[in-house]
TORDREN-912883 format. One record per atom (N, C-alpha, C): x, y, z; residue number from 1; residue in one letter; atom name. Coordinates in steps of 0.001 Angstrom, whole numbers, padded with zeros to 6 digits, m for minus. Layout:
BEGIN
X, Y, Z, NUM, A, CA
...
***
This chain:
BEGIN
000826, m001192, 000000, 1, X, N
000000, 000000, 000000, 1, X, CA
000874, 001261, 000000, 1, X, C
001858, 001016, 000961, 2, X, N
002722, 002446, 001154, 2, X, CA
003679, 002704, m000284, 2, X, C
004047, 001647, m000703, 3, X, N
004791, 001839, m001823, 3, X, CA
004050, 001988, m003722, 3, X, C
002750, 001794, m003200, 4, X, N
001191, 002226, m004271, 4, X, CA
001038, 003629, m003995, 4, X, C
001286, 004437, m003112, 5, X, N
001242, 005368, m002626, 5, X, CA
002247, 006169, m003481, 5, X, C
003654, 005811, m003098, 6, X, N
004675, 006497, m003493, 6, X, CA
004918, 006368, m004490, 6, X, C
004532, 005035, m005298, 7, X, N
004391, 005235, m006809, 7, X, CA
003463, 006467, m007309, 7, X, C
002444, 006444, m006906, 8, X, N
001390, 007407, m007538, 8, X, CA
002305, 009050, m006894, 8, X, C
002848, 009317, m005797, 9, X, N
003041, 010625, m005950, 9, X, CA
004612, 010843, m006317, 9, X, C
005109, 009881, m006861, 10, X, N
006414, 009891, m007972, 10, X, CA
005592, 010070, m009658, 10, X, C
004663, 009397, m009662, 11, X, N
004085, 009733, m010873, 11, X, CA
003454, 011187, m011055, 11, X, C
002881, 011904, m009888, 12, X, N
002394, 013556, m010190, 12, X, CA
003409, 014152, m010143, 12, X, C
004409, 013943, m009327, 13, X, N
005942, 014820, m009924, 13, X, CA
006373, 014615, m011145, 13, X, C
006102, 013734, m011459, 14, X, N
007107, 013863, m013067, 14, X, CA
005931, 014473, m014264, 14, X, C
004139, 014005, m013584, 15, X, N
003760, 014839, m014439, 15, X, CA
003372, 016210, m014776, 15, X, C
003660, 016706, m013108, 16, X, N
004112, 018104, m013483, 16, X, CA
005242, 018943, m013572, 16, X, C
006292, 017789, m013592, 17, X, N
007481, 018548, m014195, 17, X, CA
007471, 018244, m015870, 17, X, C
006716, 017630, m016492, 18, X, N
006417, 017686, m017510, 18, X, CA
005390, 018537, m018419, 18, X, C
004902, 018806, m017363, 19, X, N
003835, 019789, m017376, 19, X, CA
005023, 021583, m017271, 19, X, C
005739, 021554, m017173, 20, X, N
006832, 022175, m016794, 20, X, CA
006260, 023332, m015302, 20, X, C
005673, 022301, m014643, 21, X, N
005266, 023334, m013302, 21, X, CA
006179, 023030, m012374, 21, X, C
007078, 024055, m012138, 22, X, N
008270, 024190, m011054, 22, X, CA
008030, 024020, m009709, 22, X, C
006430, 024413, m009399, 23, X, N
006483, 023658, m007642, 23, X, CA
006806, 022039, m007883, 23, X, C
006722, 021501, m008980, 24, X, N
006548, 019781, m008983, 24, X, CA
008235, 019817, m008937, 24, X, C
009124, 020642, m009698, 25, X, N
010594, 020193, m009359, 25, X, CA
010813, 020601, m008245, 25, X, C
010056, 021995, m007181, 26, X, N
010274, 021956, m005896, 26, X, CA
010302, 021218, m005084, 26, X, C
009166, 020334, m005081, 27, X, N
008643, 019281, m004214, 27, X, CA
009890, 018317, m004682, 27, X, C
010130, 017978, m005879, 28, X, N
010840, 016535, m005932, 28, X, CA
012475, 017019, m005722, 28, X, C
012480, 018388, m005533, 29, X, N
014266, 018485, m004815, 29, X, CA
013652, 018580, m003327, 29, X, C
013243, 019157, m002589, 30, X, N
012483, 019145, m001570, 30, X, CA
012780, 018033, m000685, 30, X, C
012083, 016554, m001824, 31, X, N
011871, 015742, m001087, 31, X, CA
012919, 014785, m001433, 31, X, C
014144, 014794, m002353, 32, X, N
015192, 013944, m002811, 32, X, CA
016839, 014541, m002617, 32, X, C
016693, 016342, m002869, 33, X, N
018216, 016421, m002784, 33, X, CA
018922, 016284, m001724, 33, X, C
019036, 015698, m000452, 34, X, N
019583, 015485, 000366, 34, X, CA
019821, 014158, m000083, 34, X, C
019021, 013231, m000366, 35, X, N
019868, 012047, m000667, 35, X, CA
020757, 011925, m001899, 35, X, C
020537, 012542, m002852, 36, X, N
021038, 012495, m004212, 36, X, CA
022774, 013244, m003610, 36, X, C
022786, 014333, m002501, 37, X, N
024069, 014911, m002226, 37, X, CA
024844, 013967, m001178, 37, X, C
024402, 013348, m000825, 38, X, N
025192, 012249, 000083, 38, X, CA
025110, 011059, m000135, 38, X, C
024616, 010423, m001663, 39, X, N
025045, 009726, m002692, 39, X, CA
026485, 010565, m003013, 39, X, C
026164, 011625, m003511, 40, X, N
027488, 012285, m004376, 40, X, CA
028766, 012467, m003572, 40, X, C
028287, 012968, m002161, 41, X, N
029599, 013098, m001809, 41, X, CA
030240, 011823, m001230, 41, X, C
029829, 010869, m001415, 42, X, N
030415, 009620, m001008, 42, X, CA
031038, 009119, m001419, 42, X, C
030472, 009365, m003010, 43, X, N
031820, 008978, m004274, 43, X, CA
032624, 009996, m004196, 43, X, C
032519, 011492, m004141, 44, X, N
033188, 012265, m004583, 44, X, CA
034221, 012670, m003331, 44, X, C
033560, 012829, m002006, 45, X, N
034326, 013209, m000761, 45, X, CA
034803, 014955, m001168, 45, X, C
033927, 015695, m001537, 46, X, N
034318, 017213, m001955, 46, X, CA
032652, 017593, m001590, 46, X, C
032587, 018606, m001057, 47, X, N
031083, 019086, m000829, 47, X, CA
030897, 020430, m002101, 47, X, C
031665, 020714, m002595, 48, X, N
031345, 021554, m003686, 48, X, CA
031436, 021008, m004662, 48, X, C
031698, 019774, m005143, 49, X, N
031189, 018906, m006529, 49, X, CA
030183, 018238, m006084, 49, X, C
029848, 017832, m004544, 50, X, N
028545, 016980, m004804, 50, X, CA
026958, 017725, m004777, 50, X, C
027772, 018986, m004216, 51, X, N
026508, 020368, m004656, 51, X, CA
026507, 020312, m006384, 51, X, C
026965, 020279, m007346, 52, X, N
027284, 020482, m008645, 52, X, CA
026401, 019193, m008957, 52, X, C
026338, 017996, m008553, 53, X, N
026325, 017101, m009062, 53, X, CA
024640, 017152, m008884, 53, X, C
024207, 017938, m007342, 54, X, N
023105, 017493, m007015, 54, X, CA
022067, 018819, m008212, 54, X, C
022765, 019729, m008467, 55, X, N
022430, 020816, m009747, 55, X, CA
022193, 019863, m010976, 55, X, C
023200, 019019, m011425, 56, X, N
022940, 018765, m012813, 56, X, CA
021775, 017748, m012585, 56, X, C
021756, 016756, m011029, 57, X, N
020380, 016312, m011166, 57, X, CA
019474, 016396, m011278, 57, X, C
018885, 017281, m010888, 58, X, N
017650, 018234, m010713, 58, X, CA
017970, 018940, m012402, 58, X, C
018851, 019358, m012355, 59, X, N
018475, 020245, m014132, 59, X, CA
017978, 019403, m015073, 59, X, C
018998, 018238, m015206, 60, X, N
018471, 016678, m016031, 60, X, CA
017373, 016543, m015992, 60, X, C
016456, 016420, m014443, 61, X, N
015207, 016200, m014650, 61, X, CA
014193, 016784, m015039, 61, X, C
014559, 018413, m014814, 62, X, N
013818, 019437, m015323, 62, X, CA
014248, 019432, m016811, 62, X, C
015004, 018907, m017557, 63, X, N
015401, 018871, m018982, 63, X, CA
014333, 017947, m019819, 63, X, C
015033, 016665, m019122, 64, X, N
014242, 015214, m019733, 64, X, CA
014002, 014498, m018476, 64, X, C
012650, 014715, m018505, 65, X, N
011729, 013969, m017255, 65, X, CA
011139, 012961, m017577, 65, X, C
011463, 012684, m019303, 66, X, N
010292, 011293, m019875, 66, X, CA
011574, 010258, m019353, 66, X, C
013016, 010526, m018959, 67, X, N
013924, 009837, m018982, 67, X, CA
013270, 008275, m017966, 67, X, C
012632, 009108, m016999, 68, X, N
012165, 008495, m015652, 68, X, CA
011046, 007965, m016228, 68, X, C
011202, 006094, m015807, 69, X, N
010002, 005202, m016182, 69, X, CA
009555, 004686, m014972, 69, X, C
008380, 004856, m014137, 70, X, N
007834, 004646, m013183, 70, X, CA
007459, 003243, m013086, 70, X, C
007648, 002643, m013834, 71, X, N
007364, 000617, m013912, 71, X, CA
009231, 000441, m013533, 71, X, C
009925, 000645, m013751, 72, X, N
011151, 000487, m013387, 72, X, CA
011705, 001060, m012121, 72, X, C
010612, 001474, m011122, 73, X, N
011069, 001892, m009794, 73, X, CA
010999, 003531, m009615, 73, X, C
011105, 003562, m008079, 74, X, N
010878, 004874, m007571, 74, X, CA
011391, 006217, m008305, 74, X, C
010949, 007436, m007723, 75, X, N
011881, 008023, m008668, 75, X, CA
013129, 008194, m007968, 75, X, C
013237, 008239, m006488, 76, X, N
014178, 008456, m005806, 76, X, CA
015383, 007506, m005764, 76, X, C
015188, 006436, m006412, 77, X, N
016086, 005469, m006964, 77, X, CA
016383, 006031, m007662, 77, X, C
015413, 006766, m009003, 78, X, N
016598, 006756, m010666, 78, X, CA
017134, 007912, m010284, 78, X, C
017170, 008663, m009089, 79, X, N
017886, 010118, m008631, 79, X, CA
019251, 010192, m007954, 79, X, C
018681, 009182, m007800, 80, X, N
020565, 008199, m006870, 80, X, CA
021374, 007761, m007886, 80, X, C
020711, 007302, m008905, 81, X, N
021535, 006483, m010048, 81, X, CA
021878, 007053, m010715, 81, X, C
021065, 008562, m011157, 82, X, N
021490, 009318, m012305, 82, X, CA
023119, 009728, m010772, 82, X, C
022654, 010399, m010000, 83, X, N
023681, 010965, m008829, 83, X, CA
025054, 010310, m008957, 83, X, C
024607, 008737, m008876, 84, X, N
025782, 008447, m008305, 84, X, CA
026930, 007957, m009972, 84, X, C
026411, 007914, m011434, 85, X, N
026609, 007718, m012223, 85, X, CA
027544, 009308, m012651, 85, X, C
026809, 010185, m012311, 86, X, N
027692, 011109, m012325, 86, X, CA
028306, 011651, m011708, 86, X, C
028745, 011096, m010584, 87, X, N
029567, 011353, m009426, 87, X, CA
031038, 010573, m009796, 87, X, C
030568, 009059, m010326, 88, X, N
031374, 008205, m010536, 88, X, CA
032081, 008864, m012257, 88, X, C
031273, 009474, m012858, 89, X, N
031803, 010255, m014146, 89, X, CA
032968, 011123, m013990, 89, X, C
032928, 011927, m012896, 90, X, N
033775, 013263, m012609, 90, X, CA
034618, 012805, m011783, 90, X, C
034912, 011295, m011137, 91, X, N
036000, 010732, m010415, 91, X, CA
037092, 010496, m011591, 91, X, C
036468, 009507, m012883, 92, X, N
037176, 009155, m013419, 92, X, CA
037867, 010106, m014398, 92, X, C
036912, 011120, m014812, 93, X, N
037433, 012870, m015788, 93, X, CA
038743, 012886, m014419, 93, X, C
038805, 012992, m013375, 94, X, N
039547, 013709, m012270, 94, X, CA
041042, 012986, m012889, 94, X, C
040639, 011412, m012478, 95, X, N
041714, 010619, m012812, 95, X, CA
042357, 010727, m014067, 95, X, C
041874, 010530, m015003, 96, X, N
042294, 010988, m016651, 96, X, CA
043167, 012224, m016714, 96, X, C
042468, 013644, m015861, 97, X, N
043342, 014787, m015980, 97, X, CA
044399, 014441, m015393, 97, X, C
044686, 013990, m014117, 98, X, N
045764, 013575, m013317, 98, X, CA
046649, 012941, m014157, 98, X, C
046459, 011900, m014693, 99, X, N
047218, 010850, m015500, 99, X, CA
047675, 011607, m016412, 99, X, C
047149, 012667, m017285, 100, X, N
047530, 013137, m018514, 100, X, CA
048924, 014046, m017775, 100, X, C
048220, 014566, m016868, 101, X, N
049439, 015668, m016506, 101, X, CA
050563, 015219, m015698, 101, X, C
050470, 013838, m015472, 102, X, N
051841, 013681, m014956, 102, X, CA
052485, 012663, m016214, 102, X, C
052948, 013925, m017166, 103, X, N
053419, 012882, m018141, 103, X, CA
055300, 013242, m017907, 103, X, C
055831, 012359, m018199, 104, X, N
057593, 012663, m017678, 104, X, CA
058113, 013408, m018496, 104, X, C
058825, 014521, m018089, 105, X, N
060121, 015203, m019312, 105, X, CA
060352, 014408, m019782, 105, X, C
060690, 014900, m021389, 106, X, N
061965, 014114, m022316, 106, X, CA
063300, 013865, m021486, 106, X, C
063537, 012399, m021517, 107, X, N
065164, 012442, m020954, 107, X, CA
066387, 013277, m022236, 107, X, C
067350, 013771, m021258, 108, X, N
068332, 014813, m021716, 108, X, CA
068787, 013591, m023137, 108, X, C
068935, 014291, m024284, 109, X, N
069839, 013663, m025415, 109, X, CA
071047, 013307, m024898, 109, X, C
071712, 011913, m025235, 110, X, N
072473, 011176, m024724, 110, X, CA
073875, 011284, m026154, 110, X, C
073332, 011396, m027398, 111, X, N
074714, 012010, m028375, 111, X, CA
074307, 013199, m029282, 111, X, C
075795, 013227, m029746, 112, X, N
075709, 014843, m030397, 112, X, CA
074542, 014841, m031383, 112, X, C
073785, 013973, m032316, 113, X, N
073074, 013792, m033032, 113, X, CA
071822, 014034, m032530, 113, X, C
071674, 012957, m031463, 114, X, N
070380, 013823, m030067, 114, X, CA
070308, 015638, m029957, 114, X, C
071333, 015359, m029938, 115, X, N
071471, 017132, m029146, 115, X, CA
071274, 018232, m030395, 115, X, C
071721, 017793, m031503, 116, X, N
071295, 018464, m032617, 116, X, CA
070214, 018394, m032916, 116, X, C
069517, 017478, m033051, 117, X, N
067923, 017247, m033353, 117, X, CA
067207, 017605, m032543, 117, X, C
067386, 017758, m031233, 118, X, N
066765, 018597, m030285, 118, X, CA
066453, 020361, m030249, 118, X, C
067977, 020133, m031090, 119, X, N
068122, 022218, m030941, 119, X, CA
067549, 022471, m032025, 119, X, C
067144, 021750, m033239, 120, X, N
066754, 021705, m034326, 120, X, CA
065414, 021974, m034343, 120, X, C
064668, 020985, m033117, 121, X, N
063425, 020910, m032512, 121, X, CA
062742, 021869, m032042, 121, X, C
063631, 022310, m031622, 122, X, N
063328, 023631, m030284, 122, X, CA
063128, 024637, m031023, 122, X, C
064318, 024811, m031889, 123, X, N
063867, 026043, m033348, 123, X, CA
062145, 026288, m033752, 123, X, C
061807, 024627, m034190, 124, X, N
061197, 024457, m034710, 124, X, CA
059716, 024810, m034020, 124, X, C
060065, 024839, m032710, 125, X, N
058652, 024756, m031437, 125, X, CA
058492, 026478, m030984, 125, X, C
059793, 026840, m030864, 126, X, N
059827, 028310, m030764, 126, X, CA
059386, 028962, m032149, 126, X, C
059603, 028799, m033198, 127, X, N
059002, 029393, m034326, 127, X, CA
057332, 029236, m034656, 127, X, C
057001, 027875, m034010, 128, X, N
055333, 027586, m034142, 128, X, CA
055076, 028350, m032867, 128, X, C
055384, 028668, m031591, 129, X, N
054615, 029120, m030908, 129, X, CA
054481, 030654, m031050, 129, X, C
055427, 031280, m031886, 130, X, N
056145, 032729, m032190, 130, X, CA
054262, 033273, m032843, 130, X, C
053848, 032118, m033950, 131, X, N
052708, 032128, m035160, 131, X, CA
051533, 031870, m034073, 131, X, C
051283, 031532, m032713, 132, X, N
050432, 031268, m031938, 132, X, CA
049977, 032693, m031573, 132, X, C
048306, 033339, m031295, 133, X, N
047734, 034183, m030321, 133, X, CA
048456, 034197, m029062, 133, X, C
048939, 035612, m028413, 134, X, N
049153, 035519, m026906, 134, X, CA
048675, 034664, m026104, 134, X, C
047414, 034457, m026025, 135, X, N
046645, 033722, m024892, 135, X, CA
046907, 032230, m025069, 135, X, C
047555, 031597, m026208, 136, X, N
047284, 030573, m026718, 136, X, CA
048885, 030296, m026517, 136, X, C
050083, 030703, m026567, 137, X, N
051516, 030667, m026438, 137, X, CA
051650, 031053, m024944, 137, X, C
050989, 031843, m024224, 138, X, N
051481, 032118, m022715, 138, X, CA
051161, 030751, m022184, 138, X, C
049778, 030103, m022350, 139, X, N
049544, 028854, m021684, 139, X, CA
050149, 027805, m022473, 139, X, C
050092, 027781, m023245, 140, X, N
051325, 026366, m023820, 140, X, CA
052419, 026596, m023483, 140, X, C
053579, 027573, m023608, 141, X, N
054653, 028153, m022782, 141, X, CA
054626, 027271, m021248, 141, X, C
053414, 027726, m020330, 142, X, N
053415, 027857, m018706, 142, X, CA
053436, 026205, m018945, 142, X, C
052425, 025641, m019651, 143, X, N
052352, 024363, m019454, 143, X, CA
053194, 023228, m019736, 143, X, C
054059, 023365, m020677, 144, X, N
054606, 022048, m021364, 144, X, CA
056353, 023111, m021257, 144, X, C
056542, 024290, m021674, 145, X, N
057902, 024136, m021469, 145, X, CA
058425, 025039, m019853, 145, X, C
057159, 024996, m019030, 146, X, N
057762, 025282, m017453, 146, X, CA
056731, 024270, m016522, 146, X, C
056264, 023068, m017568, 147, X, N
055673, 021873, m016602, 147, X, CA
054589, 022133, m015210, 147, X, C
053795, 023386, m015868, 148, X, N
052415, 023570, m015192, 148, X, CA
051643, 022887, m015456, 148, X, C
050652, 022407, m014315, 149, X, N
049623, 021725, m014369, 149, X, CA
048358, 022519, m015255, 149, X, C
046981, 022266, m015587, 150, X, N
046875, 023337, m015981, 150, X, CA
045690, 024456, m014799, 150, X, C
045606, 023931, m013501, 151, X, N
045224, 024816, m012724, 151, X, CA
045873, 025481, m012217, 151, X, C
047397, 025544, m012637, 152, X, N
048561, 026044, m012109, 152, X, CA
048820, 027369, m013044, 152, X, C
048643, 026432, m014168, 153, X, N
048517, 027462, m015549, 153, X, CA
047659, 028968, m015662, 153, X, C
046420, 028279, m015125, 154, X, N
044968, 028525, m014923, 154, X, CA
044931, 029947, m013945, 154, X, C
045838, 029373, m012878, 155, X, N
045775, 030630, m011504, 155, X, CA
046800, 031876, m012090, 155, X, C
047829, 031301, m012797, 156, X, N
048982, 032395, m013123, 156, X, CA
048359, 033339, m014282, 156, X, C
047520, 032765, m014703, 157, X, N
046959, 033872, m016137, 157, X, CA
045299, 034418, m015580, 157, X, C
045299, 034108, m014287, 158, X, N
043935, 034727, m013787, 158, X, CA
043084, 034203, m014847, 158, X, C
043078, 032987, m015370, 159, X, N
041759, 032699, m016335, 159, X, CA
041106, 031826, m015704, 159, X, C
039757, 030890, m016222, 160, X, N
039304, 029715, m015600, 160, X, CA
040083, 028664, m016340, 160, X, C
039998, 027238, m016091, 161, X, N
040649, 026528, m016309, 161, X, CA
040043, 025691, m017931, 161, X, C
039050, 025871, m017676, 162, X, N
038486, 025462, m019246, 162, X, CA
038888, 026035, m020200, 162, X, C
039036, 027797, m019906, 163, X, N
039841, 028175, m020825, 163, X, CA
041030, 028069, m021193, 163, X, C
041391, 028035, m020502, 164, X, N
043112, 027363, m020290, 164, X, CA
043312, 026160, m021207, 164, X, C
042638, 025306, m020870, 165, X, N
042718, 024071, m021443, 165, X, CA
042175, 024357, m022653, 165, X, C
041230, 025217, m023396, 166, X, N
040833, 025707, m024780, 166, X, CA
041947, 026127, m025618, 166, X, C
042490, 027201, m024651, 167, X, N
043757, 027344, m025421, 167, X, CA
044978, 027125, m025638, 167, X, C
044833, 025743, m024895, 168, X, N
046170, 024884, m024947, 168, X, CA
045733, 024101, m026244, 168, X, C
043963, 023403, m026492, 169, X, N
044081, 022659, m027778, 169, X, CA
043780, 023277, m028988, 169, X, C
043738, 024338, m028932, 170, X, N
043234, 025375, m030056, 170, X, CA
044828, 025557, m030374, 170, X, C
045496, 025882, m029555, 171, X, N
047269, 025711, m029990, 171, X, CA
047742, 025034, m030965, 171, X, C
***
């Protein structure tokens, strides 16, 4: 009975967030974002990404609410799942950036032929970055030939970091 119940008032939330009436996404953050944020921060262990996370849930649902099939369970289940799916998303983005950026210097050229092809190189890297936009040569510069991370990058050019990273691949 209790769970006939909660089916039926999981079903008027979604049909008036389909209805696009915002007390219905009130009520269903109301009555879910506390769990959907301690889903998140459990994976995440940061209270300002699992606030982020508990935003894109609630936006998702206010986006695409047909996503949610009420024969396949509560909604407060598929709110955890979308939660914890993208909690577990932005662990592994975390890991990937990490990995990328700890990539090792070139070891020093070991003969004169090395060492020529290197200076040859360098010509060649200083002349392409010479043809680069400022914004686009200061952060490739900070990053790869003084081995900034790129939130490191990010803080020294007062930019955000997306941009940073824009104009490292636009480089």
């Amino acid at each position: 009975m209790e769970e006939a119940l909660e089916r039926q008032g999981d079903i008027s939330l979604i049909e008036g967030i389909v209805a696009r009436d915002r007390s219905a996404l009130e009520q269903a953050f109301t009555d879910f974002s506390g769990a959907v944020k301690t889903v998140a921060w459990k994976v995440l262990r940061n209270e300002t990404l699992a606030e982020d996370v508990v935003q894109e849930v609630f936006v998702t649902l206010w986006s695409h609410p047909e996503r949610y099939d009420p024969s396949r369970g509560a909604l407060r289940t598929f709110l955890l799942t979308v939660a914890h799916r993208r909690a577990v998303d932005i662990v592994r983005s975390e890991q990937a950036r990490s990995k990328r950026e700890e990539v090792p210097p070139d070891p020093m050229p070991t003969s004169i032929e090395d060492e020529v092809w290197s200076l040859a190189v360098g010509d060649q890297v200083r002349s392409a970055l010479q043809q680069l936009a400022d914004g686009e040569r200061e952060a490739i510069a900070l990053a790869y030939l003084h081995g900034m991370t790129y939130v490191e990058v990010a803080n020294r050019l007062g930019a955000p970091e997306g941009t940073v990273k824009s104009r490292i691949r636009s480089g």
